[in-house]
C-alpha positions in Angstrom: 6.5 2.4 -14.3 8.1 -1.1 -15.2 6.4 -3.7 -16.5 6.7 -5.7 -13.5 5.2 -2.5 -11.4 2.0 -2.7 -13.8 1.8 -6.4 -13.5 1.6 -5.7 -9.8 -1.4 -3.0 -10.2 -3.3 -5.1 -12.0 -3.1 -8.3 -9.3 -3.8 -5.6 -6.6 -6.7 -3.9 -8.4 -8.4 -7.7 -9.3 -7.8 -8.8 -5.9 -9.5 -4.9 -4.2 -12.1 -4.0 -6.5 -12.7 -6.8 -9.0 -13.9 -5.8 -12.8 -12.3 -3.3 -14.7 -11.7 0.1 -13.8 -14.0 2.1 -15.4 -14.2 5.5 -13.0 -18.0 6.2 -13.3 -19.4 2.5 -12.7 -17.6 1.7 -9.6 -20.0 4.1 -7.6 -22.6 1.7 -8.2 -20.6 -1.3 -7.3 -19.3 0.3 -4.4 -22.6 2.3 -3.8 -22.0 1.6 0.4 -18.6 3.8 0.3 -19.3 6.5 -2.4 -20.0 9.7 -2.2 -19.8 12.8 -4.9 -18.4 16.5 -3.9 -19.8 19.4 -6.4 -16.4 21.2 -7.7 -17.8 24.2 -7.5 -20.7 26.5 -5.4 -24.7 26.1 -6.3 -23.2 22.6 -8.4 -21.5 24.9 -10.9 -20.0 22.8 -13.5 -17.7 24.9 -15.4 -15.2 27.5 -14.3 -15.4 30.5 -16.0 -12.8 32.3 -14.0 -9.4 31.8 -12.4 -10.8 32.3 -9.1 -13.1 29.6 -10.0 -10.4 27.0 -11.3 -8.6 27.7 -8.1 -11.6 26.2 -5.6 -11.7 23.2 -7.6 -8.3 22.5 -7.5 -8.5 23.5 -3.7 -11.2 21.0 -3.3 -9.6 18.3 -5.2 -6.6 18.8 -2.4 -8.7 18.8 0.4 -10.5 15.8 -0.4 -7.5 13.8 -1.3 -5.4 15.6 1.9 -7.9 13.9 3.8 -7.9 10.2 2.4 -4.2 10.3 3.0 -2.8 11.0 -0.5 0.7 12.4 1.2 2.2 8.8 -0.3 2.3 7.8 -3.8 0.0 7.8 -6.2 -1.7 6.1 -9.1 -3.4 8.4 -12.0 -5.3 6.1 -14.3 -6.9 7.8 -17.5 -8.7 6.5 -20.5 -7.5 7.2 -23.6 -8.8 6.6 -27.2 -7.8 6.0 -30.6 -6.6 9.1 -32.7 -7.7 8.9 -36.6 -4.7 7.2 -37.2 -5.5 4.2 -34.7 -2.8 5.3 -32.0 -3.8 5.7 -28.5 -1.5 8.2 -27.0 -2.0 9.4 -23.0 -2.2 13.2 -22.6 0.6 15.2 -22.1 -0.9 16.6 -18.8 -0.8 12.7 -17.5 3.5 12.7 -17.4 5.0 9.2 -17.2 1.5 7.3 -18.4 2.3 3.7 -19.5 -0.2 1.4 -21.5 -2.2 -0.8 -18.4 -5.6 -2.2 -19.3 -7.2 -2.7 -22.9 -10.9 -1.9 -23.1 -12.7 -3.2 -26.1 -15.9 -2.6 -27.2 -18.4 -5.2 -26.4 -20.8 -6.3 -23.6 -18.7 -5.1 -20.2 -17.3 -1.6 -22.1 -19.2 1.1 -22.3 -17.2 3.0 -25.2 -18.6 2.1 -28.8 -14.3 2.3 -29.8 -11.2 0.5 -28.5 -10.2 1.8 -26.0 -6.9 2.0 -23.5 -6.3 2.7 -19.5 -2.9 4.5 -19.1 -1.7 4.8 -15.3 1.6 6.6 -13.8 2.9 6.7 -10.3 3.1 10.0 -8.9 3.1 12.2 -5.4 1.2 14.2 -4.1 2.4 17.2 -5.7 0.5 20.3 -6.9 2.9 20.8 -9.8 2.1 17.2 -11.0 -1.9 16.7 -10.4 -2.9 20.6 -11.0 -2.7 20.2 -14.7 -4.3 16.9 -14.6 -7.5 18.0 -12.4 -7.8 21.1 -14.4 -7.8 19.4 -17.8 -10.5 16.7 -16.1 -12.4 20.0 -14.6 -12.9 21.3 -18.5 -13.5 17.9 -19.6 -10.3 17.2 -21.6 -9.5 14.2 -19.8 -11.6 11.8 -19.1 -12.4 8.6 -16.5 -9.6 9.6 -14.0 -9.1 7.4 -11.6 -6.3 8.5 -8.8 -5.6 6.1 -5.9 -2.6 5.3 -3.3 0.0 2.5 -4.0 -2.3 0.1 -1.7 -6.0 0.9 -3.4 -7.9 1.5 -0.3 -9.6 4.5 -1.6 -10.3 5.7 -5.2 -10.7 9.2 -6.5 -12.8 10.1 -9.6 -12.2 13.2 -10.2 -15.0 14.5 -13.5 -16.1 17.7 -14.7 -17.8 19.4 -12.4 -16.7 17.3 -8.7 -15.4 14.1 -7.9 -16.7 10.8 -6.9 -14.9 9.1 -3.6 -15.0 5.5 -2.9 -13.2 5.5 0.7 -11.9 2.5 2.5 -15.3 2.0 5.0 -18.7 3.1 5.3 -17.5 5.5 8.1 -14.8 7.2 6.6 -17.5 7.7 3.8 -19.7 9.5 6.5 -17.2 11.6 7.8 -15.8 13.1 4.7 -20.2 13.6 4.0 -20.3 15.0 7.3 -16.9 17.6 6.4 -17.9 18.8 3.4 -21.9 18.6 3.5 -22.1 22.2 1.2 -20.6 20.4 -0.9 -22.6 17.9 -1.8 -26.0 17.7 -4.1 -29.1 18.2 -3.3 -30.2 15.6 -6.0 -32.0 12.7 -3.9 -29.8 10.4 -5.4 -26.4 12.2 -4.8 -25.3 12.7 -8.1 
């Protein structure tokens, strides 16, 4: 991404969704629009089998299928300092460039400095496979993907995925799709 691409995500996120994008608290800013899918059956969190890893990745698709991810992409990761104090992206998040700096203080909820990374990508198995499965075993952290234009946001974590879709509505009919997939925690989560 070019510098002046970045500059351009960061007016368009400000002017959609406001404060920083930290993946788990925007389903209580946008509480109206969110929902969470369970990666796995009976709100399995881990895979312990191929067979496993391959119906989270399959729901992961679905999902993102559905809120029109054919088009390009953002993947947004955070991404912490090493020993040495470098913040590196991981090498399962190809063509990550420095976005959003995250210190620690009242608004962040790391105790360390911190460091959003975000790429532009398609829709492409080859790409996000290594990426969800890394999230799904909880190797990468507070992923955030979303199309070019923002109207929907993906949070994909370990163990399902948090959706904040475009309307109320679009939030009921991907409920209504995928209902086994949900909790049964009153709360959603």
């Amino acid at each position: 991404m070019t510098e002046d691409e970045v500059e351009s995500l960061t007016t368009a996120w400000r002017t959609r969704w406001g404060r920083s994008p930290i993946a788990y608290q925007l389903r209580g800013r946008h509480a109206d629009r969110w929902v969470r899918f369970h990666s796995l059956p009976e709100s399995k969190r881990y895979a312990d089998t191929e067979d496993e890893y391959e119906i989270i990745l399959d729901r992961h698709h679905r999902v993102l299928a559905e809120l029109g991810a054919e088009e390009g992409l953002y993947v947004i990761a955070v991404y912490f300092e090493d020993e040495e104090g470098r913040i590196s992206p991981d090498p399962r998040h190809p063509g990550a460039v420095p976005w959003l700096a995250i210190e620690p203080g009242d608004d962040s909820p790391f105790e360390d400095a911190a460091r959003l990374y975000v790429s532009m990508t398609s829709f492409d198995r080859r790409i996000l496979d290594p990426l969800l499965r890394g999230v799904a075993d909880d190797e990468i952290g507070y992923a955030i993907i979303a199309p070019l234009d923002l109207r929907w946001l993906y949070h994909p974590y370990d163990g399902g995925a948090d959706v904040i879709t475009p309307t109320a509505r679009d939030r009921d009919v991907l409920k209504n799709r995928h209902a086994d997939w949900l909790s049964t925690h009153p709360a959603g989560l």
